[in-house]
Backbone as CSV, one residue per row, in Angstrom:
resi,resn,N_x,N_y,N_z,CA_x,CA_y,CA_z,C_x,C_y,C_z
1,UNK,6.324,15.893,-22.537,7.427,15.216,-21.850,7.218,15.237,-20.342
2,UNK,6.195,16.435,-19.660,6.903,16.491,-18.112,5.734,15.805,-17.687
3,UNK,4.318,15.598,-18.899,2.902,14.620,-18.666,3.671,13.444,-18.406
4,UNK,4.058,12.798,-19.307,4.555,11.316,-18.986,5.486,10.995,-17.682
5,UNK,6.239,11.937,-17.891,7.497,11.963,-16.341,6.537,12.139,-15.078
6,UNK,5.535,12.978,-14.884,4.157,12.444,-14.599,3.818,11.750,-14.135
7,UNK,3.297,10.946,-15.289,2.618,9.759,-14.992,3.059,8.774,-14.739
8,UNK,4.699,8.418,-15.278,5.803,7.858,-14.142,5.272,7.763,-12.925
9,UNK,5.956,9.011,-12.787,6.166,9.005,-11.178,5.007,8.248,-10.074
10,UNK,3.822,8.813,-11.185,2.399,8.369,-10.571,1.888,7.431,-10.172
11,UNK,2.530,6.470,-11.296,2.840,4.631,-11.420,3.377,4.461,-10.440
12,UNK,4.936,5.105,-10.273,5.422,4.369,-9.292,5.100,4.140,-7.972
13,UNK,4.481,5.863,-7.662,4.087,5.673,-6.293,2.725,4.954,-6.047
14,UNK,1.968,4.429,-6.896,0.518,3.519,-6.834,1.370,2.193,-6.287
15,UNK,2.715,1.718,-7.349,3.024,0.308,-7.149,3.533,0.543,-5.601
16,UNK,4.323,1.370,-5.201,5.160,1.717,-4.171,4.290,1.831,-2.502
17,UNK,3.420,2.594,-2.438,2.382,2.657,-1.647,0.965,2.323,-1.489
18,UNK,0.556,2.017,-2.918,-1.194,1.706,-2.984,-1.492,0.531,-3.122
19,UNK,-0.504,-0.622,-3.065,-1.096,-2.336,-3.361,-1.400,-2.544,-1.700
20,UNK,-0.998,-1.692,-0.615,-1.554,-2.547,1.028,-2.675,-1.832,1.590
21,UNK,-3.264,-2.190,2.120,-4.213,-1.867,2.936,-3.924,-0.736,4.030
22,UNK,-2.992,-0.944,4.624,-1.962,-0.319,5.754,-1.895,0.758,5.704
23,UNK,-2.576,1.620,6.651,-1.968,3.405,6.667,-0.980,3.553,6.440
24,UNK,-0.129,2.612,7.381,0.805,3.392,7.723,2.332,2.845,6.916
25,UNK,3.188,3.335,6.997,4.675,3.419,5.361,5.724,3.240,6.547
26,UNK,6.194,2.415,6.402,8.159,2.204,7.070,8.646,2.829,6.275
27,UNK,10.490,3.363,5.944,10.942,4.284,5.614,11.559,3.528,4.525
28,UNK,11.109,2.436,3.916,11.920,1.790,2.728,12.112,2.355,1.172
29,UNK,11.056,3.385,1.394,10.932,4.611,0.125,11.838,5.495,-0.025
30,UNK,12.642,5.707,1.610,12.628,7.343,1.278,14.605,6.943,0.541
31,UNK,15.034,5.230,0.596,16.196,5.441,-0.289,16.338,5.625,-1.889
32,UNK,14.489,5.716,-2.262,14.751,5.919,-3.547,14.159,7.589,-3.891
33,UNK,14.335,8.442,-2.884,14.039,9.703,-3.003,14.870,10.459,-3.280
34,UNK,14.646,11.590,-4.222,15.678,12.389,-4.104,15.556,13.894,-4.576
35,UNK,16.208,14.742,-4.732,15.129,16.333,-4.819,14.233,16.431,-6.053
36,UNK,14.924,16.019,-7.457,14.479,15.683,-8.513,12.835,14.737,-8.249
37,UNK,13.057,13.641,-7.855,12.216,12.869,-7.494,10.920,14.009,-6.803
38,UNK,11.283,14.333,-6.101,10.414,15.543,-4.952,9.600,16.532,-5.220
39,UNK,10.477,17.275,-6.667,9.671,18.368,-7.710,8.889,17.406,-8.529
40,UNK,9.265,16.351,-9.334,8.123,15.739,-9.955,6.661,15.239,-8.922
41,UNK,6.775,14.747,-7.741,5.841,14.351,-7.044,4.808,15.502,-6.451
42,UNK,5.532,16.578,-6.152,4.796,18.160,-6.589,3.713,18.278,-7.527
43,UNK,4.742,17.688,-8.508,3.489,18.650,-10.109,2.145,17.278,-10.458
44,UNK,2.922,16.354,-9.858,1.647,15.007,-9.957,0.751,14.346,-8.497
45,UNK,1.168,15.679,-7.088,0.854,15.479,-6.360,-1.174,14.925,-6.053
46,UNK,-1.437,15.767,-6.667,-3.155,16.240,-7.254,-3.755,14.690,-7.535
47,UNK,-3.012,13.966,-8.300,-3.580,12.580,-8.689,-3.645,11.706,-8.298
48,UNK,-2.621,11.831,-7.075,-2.707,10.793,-6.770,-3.743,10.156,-5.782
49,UNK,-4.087,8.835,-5.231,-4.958,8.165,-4.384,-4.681,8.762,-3.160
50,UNK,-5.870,8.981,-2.375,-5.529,9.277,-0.873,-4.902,8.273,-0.301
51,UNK,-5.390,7.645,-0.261,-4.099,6.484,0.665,-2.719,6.447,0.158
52,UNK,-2.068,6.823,-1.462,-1.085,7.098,-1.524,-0.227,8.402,-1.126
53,UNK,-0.746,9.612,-1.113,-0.832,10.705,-0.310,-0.610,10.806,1.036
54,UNK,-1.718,9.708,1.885,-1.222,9.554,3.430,0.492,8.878,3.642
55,UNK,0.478,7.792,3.044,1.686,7.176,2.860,2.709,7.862,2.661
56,UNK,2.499,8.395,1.692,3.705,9.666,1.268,4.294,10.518,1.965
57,UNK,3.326,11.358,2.619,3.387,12.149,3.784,4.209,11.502,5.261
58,UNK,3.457,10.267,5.306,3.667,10.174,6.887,5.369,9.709,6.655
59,UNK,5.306,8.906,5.566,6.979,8.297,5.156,7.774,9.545,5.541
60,UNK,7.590,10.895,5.539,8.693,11.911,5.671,9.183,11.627,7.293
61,UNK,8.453,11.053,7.927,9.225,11.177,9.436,10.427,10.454,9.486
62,UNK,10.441,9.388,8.278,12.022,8.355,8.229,12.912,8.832,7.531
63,UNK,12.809,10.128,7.057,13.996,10.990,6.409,14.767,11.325,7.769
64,UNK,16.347,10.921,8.005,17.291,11.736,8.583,17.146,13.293,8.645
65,UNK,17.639,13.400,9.595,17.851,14.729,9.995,18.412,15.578,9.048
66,UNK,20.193,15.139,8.622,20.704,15.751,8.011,20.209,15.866,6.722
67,UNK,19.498,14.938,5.967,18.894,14.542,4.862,17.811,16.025,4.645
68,UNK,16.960,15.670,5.586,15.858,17.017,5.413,16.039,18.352,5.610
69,UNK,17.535,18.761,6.159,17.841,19.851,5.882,18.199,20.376,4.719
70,UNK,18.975,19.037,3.733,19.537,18.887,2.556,17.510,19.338,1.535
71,UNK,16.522,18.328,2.233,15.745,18.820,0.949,14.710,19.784,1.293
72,UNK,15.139,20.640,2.149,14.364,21.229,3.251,12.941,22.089,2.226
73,UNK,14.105,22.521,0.710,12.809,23.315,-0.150,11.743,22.879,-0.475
74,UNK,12.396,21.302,-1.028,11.378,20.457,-1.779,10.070,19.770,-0.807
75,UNK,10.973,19.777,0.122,10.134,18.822,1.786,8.692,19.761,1.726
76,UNK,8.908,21.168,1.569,8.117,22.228,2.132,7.293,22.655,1.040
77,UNK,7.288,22.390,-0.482,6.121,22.318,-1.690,5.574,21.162,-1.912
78,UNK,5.954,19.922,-1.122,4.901,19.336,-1.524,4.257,19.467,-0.179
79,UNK,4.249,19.391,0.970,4.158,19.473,1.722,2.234,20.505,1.798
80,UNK,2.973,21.901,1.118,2.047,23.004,0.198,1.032,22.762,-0.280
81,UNK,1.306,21.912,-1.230,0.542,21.132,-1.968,-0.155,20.560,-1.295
82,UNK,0.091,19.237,-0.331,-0.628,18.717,-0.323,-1.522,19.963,1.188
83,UNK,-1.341,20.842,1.667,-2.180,21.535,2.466,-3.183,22.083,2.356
84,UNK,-3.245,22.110,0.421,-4.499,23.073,-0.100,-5.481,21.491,-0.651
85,UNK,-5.044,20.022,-0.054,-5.992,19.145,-0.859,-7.495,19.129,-0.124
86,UNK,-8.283,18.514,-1.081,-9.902,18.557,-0.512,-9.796,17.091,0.184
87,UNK,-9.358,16.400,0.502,-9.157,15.440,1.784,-8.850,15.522,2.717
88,UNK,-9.687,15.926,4.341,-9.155,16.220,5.349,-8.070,15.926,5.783
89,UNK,-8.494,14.515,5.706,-7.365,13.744,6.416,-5.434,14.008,5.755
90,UNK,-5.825,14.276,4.559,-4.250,14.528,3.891,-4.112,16.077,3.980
91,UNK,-4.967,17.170,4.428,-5.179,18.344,4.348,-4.256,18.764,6.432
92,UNK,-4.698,17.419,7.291,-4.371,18.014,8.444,-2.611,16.921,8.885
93,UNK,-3.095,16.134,7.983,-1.784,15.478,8.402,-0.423,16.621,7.605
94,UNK,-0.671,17.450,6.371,0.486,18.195,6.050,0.196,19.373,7.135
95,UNK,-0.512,20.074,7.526,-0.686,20.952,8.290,0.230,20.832,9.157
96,UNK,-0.444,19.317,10.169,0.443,18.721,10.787,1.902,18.756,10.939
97,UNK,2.420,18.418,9.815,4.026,18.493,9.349,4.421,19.349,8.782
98,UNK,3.941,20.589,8.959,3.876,22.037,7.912,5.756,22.238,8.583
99,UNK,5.865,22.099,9.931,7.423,22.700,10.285,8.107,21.787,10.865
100,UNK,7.798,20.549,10.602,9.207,19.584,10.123,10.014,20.102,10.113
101,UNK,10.423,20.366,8.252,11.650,20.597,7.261,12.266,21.607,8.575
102,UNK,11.581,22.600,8.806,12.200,23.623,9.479,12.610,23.676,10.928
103,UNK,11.509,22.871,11.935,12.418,22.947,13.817,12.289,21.171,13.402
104,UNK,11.988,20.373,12.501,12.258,19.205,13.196,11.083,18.668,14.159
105,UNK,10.352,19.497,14.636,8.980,19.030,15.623,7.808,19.261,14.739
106,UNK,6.437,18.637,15.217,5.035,18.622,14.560,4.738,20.198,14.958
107,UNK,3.752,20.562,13.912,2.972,21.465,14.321,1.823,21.413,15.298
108,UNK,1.980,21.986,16.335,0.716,21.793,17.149,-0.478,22.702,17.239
109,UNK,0.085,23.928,16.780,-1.347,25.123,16.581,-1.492,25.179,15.449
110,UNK,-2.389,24.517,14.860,-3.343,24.835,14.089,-4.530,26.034,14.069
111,UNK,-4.249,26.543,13.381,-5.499,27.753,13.362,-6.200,28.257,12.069
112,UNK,-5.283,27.715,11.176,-5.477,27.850,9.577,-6.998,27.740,8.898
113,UNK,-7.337,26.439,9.656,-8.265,25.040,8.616,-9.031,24.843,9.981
114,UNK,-10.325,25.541,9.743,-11.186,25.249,10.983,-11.844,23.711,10.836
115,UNK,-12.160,23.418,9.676,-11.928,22.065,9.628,-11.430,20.689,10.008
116,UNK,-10.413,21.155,9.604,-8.733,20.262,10.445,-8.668,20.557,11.841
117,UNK,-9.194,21.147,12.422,-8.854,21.226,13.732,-9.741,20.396,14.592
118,UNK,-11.140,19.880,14.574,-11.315,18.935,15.688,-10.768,17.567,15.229
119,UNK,-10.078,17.209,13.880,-9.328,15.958,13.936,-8.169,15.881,14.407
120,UNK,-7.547,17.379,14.428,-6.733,17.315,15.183,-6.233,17.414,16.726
121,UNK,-7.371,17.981,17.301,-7.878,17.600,18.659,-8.391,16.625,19.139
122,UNK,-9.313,15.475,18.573,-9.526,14.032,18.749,-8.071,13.409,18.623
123,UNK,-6.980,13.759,17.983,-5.863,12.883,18.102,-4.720,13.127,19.270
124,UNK,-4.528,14.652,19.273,-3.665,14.982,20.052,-4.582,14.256,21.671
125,UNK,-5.697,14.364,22.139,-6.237,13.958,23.191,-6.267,12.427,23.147
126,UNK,-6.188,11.629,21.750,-6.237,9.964,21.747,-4.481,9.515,22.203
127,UNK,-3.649,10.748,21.747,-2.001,10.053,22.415,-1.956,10.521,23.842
128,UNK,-2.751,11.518,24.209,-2.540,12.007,25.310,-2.489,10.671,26.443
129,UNK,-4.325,9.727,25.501,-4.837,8.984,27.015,-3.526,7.796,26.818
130,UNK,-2.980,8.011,25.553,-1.709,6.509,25.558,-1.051,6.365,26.097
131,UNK,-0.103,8.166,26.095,0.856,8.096,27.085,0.719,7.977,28.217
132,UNK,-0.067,8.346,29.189,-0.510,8.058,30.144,-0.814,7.045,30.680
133,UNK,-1.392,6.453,29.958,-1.471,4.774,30.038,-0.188,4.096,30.317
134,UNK,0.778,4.301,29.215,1.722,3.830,28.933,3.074,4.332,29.169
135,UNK,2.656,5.193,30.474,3.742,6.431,31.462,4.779,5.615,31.783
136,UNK,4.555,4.004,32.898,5.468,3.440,33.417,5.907,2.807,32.777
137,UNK,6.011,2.251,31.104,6.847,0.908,30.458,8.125,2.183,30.402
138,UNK,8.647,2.900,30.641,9.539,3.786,30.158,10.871,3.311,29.138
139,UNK,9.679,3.558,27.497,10.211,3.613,26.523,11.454,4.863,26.199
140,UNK,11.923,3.978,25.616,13.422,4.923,25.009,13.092,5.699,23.852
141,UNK,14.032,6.389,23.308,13.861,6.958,21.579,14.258,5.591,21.086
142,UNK,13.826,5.977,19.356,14.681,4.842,18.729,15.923,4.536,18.313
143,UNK,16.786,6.128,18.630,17.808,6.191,18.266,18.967,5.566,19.240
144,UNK,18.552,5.175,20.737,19.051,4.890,21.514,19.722,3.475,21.546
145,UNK,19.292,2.705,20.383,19.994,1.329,19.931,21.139,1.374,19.308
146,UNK,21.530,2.692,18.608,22.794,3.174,17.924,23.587,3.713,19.619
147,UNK,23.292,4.026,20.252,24.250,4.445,21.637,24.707,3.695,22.643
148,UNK,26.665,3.942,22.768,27.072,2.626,22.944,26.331,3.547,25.276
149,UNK,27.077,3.161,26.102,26.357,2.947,27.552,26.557,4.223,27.602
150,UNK,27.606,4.648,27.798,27.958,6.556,28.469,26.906,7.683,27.631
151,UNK,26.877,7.588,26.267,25.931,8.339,25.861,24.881,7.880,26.050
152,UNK,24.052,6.585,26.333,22.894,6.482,26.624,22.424,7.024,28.016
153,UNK,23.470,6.830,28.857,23.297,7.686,29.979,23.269,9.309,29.765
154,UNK,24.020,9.604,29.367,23.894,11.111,29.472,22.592,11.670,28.758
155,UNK,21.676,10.951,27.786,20.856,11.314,26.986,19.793,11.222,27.813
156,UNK,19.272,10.015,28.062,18.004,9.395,28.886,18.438,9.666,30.481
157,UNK,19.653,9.380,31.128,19.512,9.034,32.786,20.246,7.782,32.215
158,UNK,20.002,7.453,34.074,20.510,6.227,34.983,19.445,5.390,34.751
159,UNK,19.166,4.597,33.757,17.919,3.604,33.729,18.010,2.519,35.322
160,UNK,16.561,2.180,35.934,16.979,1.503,37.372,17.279,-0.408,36.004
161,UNK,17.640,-0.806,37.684,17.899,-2.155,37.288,16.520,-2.971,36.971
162,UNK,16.825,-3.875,35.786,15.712,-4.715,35.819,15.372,-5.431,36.709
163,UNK,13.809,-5.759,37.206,13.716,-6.270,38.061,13.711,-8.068,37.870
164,UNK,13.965,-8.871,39.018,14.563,-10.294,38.194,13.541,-11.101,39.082
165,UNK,12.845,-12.283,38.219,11.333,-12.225,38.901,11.348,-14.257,38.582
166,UNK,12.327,-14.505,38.384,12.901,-15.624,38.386,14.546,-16.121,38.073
167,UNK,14.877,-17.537,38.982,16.198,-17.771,38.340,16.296,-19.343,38.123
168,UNK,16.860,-19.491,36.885,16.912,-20.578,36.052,17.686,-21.761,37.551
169,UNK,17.616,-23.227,37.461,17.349,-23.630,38.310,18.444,-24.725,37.566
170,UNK,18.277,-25.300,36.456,19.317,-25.863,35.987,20.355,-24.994,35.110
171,UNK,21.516,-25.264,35.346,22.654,-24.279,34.498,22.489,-24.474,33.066
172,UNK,23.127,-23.637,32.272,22.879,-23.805,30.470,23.691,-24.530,30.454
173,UNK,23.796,-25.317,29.199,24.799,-26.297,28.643,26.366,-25.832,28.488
174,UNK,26.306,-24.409,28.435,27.352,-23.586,27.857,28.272,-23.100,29.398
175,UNK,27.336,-22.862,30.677,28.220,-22.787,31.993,28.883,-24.396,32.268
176,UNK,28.623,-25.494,31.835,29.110,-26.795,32.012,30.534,-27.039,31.136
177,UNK,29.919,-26.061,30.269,31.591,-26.448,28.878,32.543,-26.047,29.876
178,UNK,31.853,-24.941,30.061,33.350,-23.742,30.712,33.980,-24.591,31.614
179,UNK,33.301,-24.865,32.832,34.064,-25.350,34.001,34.413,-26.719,33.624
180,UNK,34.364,-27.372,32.667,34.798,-28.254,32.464,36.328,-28.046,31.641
181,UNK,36.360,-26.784,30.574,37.337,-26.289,30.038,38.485,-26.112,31.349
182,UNK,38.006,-24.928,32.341,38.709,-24.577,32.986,39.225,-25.481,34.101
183,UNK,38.303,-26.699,34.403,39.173,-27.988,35.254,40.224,-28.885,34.042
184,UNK,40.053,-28.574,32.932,41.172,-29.053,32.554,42.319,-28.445,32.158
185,UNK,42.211,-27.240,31.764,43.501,-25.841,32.014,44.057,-26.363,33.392
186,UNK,43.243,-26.203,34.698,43.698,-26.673,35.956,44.761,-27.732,35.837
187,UNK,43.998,-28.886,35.762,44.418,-29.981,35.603,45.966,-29.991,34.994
188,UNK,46.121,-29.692,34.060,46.697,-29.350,32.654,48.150,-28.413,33.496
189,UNK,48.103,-27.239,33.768,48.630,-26.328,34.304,49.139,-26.956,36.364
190,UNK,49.098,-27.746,36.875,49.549,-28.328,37.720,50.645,-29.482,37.138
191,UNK,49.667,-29.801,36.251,51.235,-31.098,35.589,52.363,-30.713,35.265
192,UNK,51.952,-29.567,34.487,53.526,-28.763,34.249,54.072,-27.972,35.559
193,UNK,53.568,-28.364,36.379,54.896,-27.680,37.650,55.395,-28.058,37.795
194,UNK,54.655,-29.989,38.094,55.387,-30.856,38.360,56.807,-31.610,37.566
195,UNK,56.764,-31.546,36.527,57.627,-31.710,35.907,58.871,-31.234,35.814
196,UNK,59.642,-31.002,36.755,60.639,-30.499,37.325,61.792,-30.528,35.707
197,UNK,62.478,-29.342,35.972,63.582,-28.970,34.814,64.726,-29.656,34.962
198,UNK,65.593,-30.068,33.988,66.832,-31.026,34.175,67.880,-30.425,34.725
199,UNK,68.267,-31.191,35.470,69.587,-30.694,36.385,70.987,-30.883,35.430
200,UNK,70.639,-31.611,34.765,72.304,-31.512,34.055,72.167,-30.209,32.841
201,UNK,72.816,-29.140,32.545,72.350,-28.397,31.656,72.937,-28.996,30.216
202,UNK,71.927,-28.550,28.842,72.804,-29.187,27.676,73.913,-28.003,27.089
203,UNK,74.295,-28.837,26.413,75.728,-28.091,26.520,75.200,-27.053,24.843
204,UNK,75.688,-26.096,24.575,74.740,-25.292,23.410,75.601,-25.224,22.594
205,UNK,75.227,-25.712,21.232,76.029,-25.351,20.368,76.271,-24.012,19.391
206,UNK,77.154,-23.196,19.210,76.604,-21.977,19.355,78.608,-21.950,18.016
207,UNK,78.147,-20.928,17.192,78.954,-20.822,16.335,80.339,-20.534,16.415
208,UNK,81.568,-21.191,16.225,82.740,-21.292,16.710,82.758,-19.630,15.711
209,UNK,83.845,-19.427,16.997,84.245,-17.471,16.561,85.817,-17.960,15.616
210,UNK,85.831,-16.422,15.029,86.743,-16.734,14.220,88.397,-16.431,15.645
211,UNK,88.913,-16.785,15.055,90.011,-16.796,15.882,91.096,-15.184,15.070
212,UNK,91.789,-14.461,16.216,92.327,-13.004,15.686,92.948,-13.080,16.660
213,UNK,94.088,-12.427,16.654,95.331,-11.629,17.388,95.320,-11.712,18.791
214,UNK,94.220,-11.397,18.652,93.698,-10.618,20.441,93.064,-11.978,20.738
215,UNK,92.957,-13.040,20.377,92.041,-14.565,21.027,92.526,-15.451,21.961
216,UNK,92.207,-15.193,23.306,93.344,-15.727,23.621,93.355,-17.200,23.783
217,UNK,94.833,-18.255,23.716,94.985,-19.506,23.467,94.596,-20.446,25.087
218,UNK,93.854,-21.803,25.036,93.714,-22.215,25.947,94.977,-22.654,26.684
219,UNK,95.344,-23.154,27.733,96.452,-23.775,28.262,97.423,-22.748,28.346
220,UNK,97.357,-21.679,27.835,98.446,-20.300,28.164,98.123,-19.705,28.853
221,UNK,99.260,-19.302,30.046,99.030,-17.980,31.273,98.909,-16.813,30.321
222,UNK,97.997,-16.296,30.754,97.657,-14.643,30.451,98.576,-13.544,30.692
223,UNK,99.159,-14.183,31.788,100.199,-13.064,32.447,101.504,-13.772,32.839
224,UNK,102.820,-13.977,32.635,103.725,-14.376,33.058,103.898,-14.222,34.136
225,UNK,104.376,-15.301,35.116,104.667,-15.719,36.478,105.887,-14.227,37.270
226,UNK,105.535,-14.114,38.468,106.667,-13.193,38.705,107.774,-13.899,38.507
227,UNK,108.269,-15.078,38.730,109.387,-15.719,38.823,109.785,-16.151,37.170
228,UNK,108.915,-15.648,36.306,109.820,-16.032,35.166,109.161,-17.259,34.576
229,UNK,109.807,-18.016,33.400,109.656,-19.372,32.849,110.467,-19.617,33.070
230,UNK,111.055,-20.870,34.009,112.116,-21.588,34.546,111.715,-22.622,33.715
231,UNK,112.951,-23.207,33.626,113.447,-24.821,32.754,112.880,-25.432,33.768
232,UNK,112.680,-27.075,33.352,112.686,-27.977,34.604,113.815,-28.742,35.526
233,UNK,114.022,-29.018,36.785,114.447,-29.498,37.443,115.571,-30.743,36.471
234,UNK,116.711,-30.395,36.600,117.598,-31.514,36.615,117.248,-33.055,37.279
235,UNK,117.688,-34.007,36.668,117.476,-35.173,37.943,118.288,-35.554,38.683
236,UNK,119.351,-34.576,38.660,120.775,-34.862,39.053,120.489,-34.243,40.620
237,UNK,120.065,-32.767,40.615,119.999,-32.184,41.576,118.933,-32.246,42.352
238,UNK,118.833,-31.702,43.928,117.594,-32.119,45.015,116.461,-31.496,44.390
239,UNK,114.922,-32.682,44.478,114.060,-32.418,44.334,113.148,-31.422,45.197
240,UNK,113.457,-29.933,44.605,112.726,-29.144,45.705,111.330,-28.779,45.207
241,UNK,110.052,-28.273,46.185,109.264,-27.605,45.192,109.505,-26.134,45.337
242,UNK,108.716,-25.574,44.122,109.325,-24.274,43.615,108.283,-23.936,44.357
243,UNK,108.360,-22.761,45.180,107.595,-22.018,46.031,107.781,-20.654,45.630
244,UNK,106.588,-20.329,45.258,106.784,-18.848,44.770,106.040,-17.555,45.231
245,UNK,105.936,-16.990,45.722,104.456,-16.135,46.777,103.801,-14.970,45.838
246,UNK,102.891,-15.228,45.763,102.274,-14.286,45.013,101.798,-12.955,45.668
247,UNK,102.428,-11.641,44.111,102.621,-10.355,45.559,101.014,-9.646,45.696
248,UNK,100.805,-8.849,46.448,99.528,-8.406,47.170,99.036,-7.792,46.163
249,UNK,97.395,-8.102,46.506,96.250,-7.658,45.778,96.283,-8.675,44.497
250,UNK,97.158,-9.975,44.362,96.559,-10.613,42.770,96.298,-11.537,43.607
251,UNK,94.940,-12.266,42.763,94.719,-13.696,42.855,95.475,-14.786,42.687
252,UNK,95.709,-16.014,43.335,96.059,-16.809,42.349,95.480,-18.050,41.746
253,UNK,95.910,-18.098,40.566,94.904,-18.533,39.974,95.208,-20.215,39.918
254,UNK,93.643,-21.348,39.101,94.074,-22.390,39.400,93.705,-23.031,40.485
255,UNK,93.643,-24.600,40.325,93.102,-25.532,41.494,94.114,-25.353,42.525
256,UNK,94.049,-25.318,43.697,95.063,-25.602,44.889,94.503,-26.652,45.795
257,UNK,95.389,-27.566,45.926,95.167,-28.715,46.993,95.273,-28.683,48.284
258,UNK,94.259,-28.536,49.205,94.151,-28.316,50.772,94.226,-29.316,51.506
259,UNK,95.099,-29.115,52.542,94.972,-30.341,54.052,93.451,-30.722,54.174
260,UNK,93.324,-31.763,55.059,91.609,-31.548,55.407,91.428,-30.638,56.724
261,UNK,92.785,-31.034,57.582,92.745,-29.766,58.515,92.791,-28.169,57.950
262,UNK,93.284,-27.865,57.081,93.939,-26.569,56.731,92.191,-26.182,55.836
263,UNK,90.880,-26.993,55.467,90.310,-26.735,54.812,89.483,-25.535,55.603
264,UNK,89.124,-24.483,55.324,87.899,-23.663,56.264,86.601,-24.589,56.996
265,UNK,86.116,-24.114,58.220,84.944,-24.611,58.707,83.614,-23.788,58.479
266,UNK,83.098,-25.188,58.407,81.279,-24.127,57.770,80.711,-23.948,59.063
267,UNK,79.798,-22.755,58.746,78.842,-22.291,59.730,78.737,-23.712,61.093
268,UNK,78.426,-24.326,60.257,77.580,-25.270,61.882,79.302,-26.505,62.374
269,UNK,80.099,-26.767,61.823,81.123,-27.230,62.397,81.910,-26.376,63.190
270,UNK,81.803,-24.829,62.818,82.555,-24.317,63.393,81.738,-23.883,64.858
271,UNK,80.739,-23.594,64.882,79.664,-23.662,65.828,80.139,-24.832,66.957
272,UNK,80.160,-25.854,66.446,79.797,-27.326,67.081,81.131,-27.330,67.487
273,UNK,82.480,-26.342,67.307,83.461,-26.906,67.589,84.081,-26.253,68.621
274,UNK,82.983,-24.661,68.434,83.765,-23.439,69.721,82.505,-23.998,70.798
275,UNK,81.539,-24.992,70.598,81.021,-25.523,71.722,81.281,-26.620,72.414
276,UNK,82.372,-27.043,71.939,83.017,-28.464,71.938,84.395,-27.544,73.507
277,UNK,84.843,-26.563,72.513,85.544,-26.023,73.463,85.353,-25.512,74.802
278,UNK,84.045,-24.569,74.622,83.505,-23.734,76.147,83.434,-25.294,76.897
279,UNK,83.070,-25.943,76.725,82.425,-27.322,77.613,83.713,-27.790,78.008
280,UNK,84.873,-28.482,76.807,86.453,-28.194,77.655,86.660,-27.385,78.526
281,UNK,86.814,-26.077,78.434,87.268,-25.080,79.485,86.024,-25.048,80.684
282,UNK,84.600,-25.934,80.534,84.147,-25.717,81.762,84.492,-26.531,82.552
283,UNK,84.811,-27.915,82.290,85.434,-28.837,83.068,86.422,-29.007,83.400
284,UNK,87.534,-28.450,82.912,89.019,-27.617,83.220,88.823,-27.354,84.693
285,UNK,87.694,-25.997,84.396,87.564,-25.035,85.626,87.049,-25.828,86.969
286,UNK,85.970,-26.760,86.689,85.151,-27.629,87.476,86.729,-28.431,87.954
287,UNK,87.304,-28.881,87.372,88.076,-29.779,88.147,89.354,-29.091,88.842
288,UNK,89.628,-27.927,88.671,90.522,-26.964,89.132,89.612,-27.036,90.510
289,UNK,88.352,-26.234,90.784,87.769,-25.851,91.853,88.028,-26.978,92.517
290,UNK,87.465,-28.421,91.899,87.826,-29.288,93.189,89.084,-29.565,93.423
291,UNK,90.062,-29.712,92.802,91.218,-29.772,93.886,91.526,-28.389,94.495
């Protein structure tokens, strides 16, 4: 039973990693991994193709963080495994990744596998001359596409400004919409000022109240007259009018009909009228002096 589960597994990873040419594995494997998966690839590690082996291996760098703590046991027997294989190259690349599972960084001292060690000194000295080379493009991590601005700052720095080494000369089609949008908002938004609000107001129709005790009736005084409700005038007797004075501190209420003399003067008549006067009393005086 655990031959065939086996030779499964064995299949799969031939179809999975061994139909390309390509060293090197993107991380599209590691969603069908899982610890189970991990102990079988252990016990059928031995069979498989070196190039499926390299693949295998290098695929562990696209396991999450939290993930490889989760398979940190399994990460670290095959890992084992593959450290005791008779293929250098799969012998220094686990070496290599011997403490992954555990700090998360490559192994860099090698001392184990005198073997493994000038391939692993031809490489560490082949990234050396890269980076160096490739000191000023100042690349980011990859994780830095998931970080919205404030944490990218605090992680990396103050990246400088790009430098701008041309400028487009005709506008895009899309700066023409706009200002064309926004001259007609303009446009649009001046008309309605102009349109001045109606001076007569409408009258609102608004739900007649119920009528109660306390409502009071139109055409009725609120308050009875000091003088009473008097009858009307006989026609027999003199037509007087009823003059009645209303006592201090009430209003009275109601239209009242004014002289045009008796009406108050506004600001500028009354102005125009105590200047009407000084000019009387100066010529008064002027003609006093001369006689």
């Amino acid at each position: 039973m655990a031959t065939a589960r086996d030779s499964d597994i064995s299949l799969w990873l031939h179809n999975k990693l061994g139909t390309s040419n390509d060293s090197w594995i993107s991380g599209s494997i590691i969603s069908q991994l899982n610890k189970e998966v991990l102990r079988n690839i252990k016990e059928c590690f031995s069979d498989l193709q070196t190039q499926v082996k390299l693949k295998l291996l290098l695929s562990f760098f696209h396991i999450p963080r939290r993930i490889v703590e989760e398979w940190k046991t399994e990460l670290e027997e095959v890992i084992e495994v593959a450290g005791l294989d008779s293929e250098l190259w799969v012998s220094m690349i686990a070496e290599t990744i011997k403490t992954l599972p555990t700090t998360g960084s490559l192994n860099t001292e090698i001392s184990d596998y005198e073997e493994t060690r000038p391939i692993f000194t031809d490489m560490v000295n082949e990234l050396r001359r890269l980076v160096v080379k490739n000191a000023d493009l100042g690349l980011l991590p990859l994780e830095c596409q998931y970080l919205n601005k404030a944490a990218l700052v605090s992680v990396v720095g103050q990246q400088a400004t790009p430098v701008k080494h041309f400028t487009l000369k005709r506008k895009p089609k899309s700066a023409n919409l706009r200002a064309e949008l926004l001259q007609k908002s303009s446009d649009a938004q001046s008309c309605l000022k102009k349109i001045s609000a109606p001076t007569v107001p409408l009258r609102s129709r608004g739900i007649p109240r119920k009528m109660t005790d306390t409502t009071p009736l139109k055409g009725i005084p609120s308050r009875v007259p000091t003088g009473g409700f008097r009858s009307p005038p006989s026609s027999q007797g003199p037509n007087r009018p009823c003059l009645s004075r209303t006592p201090a501190g009430r209003k009275e209420g109601g239209v009242k009909l004014l002289e045009i003399g008796e009406q108050p003067l506004g600001y500028a008549a009354a102005k125009k009228r105590k200047r009407e006067q000084e000019k009387e009393e100066q010529q008064k005086k002027a003609a006093e002096q001369a006689t």
